[in-house]
VOVEXPA-229920 format. One line per field, with one value per residue: residue in three letters; x, y, z of N, C-alpha, C in turn; residue number from 1. Coordinates in steps of 0.2 Angstrom, whole numbers. Atoms other than C-alpha are relative to their C-alpha. Layout:
N
roke [ALA,...]
nu [X,...]
nv [Y,...]
nw [Z,...]
cau [X,...]
cav [Y,...]
caw [Z,...]
cu [X,...]
cv [Y,...]
cw [Z,...]
nuse [NUM,...]
This chain:
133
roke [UNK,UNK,UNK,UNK,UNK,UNK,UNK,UNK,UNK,UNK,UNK,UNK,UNK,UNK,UNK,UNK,UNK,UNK,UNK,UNK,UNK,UNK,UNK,UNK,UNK,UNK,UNK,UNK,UNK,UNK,UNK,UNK,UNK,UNK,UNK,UNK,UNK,UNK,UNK,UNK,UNK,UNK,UNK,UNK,UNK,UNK,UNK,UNK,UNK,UNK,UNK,UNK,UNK,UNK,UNK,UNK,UNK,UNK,UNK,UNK,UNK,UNK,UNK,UNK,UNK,UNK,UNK,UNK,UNK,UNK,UNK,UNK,UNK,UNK,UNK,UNK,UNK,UNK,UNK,UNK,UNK,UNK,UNK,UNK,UNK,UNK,UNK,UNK,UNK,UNK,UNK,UNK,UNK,UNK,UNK,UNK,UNK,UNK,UNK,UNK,UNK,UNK,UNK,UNK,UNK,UNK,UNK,UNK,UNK,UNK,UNK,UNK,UNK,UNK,UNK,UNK,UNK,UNK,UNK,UNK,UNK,UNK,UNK,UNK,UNK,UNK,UNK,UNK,UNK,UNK,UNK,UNK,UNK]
nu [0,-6,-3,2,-1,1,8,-1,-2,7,5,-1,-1,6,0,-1,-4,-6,-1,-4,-9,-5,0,0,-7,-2,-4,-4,-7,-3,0,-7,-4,3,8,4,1,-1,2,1,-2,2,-5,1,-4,2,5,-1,6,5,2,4,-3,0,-4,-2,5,2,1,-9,-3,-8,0,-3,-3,2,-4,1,-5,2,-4,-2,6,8,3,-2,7,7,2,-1,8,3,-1,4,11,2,1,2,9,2,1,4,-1,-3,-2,2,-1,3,-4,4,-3,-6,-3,-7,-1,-7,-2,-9,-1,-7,-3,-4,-3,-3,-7,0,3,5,6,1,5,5,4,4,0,10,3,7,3,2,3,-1,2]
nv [7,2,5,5,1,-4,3,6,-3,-4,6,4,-2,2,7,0,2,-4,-9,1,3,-2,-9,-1,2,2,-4,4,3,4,0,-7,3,-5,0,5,8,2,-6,5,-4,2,-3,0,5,2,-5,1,-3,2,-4,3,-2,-9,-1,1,1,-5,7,0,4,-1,3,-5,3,-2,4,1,1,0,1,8,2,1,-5,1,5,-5,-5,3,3,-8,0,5,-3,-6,1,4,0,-5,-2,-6,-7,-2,-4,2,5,8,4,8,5,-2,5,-1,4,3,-2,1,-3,-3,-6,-5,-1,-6,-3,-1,5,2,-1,2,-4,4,-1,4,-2,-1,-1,-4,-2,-6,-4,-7,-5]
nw [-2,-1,4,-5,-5,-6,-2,-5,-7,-2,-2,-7,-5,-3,-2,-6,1,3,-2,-7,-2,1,0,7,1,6,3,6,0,-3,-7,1,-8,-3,0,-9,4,7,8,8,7,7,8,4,3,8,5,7,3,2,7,4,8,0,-5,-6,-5,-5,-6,-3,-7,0,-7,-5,-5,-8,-5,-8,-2,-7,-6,-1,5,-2,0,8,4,0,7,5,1,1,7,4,-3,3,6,4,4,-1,7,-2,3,-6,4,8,4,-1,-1,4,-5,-3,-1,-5,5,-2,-7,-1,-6,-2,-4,2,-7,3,0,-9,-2,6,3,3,7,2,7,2,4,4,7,0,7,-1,5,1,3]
cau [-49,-35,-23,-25,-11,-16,-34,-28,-19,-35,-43,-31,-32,-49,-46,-47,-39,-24,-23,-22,-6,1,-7,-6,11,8,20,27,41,53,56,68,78,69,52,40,38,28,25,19,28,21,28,23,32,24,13,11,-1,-15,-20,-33,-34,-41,-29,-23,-36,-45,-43,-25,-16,-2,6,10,22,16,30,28,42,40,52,47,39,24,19,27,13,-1,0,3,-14,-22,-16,-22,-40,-40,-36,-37,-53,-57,-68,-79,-76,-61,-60,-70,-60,-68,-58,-63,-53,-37,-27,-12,0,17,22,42,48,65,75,85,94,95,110,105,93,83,70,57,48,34,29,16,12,-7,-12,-25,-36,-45,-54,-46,-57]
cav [69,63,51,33,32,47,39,21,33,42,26,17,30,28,10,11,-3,2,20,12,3,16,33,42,35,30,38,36,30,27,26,40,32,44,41,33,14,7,16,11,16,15,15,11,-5,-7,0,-9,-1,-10,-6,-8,-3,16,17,16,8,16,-1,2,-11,-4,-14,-5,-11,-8,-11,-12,-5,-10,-13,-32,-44,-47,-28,-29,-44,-35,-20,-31,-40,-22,-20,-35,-31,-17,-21,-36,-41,-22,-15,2,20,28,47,46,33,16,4,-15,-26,-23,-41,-46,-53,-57,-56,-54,-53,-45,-36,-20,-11,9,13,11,-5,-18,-14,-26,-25,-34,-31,-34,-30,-27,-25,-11,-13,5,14,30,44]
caw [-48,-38,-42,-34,-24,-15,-14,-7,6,10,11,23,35,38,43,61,63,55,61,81,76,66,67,52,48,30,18,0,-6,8,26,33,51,65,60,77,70,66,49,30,14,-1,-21,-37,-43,-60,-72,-88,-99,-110,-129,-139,-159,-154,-140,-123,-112,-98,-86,-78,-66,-60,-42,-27,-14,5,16,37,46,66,81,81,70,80,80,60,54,65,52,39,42,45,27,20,29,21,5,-2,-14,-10,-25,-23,-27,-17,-21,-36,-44,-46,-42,-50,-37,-28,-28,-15,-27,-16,2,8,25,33,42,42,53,54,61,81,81,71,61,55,37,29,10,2,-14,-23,-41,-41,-56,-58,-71,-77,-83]
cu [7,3,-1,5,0,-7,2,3,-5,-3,4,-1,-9,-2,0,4,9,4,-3,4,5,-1,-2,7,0,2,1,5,7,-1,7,2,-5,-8,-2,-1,-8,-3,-1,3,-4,4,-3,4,-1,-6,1,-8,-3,-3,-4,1,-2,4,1,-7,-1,2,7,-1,3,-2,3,2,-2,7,-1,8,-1,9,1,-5,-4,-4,2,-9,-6,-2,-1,-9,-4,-2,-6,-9,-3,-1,-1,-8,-4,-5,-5,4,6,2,-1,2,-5,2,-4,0,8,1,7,2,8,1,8,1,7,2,4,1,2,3,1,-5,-4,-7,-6,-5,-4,-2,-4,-1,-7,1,-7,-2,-5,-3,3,-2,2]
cv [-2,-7,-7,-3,5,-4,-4,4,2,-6,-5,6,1,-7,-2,-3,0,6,-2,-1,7,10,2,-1,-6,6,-1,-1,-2,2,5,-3,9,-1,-5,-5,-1,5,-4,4,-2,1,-5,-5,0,2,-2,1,-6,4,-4,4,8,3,-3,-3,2,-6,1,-4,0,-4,5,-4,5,-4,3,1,-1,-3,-8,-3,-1,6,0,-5,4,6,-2,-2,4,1,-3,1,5,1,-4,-1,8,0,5,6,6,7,2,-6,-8,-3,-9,-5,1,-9,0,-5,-3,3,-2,2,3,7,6,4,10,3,-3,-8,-5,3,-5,2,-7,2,-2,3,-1,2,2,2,5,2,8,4,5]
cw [3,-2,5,5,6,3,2,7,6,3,8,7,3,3,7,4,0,3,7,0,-3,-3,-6,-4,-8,-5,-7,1,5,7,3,9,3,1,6,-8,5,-5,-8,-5,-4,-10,-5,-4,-7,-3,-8,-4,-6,-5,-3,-8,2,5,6,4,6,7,1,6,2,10,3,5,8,5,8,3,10,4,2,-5,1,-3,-11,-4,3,-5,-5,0,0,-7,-2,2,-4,-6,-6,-1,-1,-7,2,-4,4,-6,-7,-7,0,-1,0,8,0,3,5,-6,3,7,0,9,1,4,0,5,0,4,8,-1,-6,-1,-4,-6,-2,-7,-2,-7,-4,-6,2,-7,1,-7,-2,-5,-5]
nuse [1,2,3,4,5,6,7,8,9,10,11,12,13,14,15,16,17,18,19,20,21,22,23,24,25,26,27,28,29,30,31,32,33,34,35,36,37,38,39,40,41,42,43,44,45,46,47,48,49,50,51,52,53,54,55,56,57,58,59,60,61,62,63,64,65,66,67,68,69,70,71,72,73,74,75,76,77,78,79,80,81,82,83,84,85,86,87,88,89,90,91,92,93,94,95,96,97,98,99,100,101,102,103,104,105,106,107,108,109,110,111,112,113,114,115,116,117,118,119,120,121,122,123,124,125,126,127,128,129,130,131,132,133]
């Protein structure tokens, strides 16, 4: 079984949607100057686990940050709302995992600049509750 944030990967790139604005230009953890914009990062912000008296619970929630890196805010919030399309309320089976319900828990916006031009970003951040086996 793969892990879930290779499976959320898997799954946005099936999103048509999504994968016109930005290819297959979703990545972990960070954005590296060079990369064609626009592009998604992804990372694991938090993971608090859940105990019962015979242990650990199978029901994990750990949140994941999607940040939007584009050239202008317009093209930046288009992907953004790709995202959200894509994953908010979600619930089904990605990759074998079953996945309960995927919540959007915080939006951020800003800019940043990699060394030659602006760059704009968009966060978002989901709480992906899942079942692990």
């Amino acid at each position: 079984m793969s892990e879930i944030e290779e499976s959320l990967r898997t799954y946005l790139l099936t999103q048509s949607g999504l994968t016109a604005l930005i290819v297959n230009r979703v990545m972990p953890d960070e954005y590296t100057a060079g990369v064609t914009l626009p592009a998604v990062t992804y990372q694991k912000i938090s993971d608090v686990k859940d105990h019962l008296l015979t242990g650990q619970s199978t029901v994990e929630r750990p949140v994941f940050q999607y940040t939007t890196y584009a050239r202008s805010r317009a093209v930046a919030r288009s992907v953004t709302n790709q995202l959200k399309t894509a994953l908010c309320d979600y619930s089904g089976t990605l990759s074998g995992i079953v996945v309960q319900k995927i919540e959007l828990q915080n939006e951020m916006s800003g800019i940043e600049t990699d060394g030659v031009s602006r760059v704009y970003t968009e966060d978002l951040e989901f709480q992906v509750t899942f079942e692990r086996s």
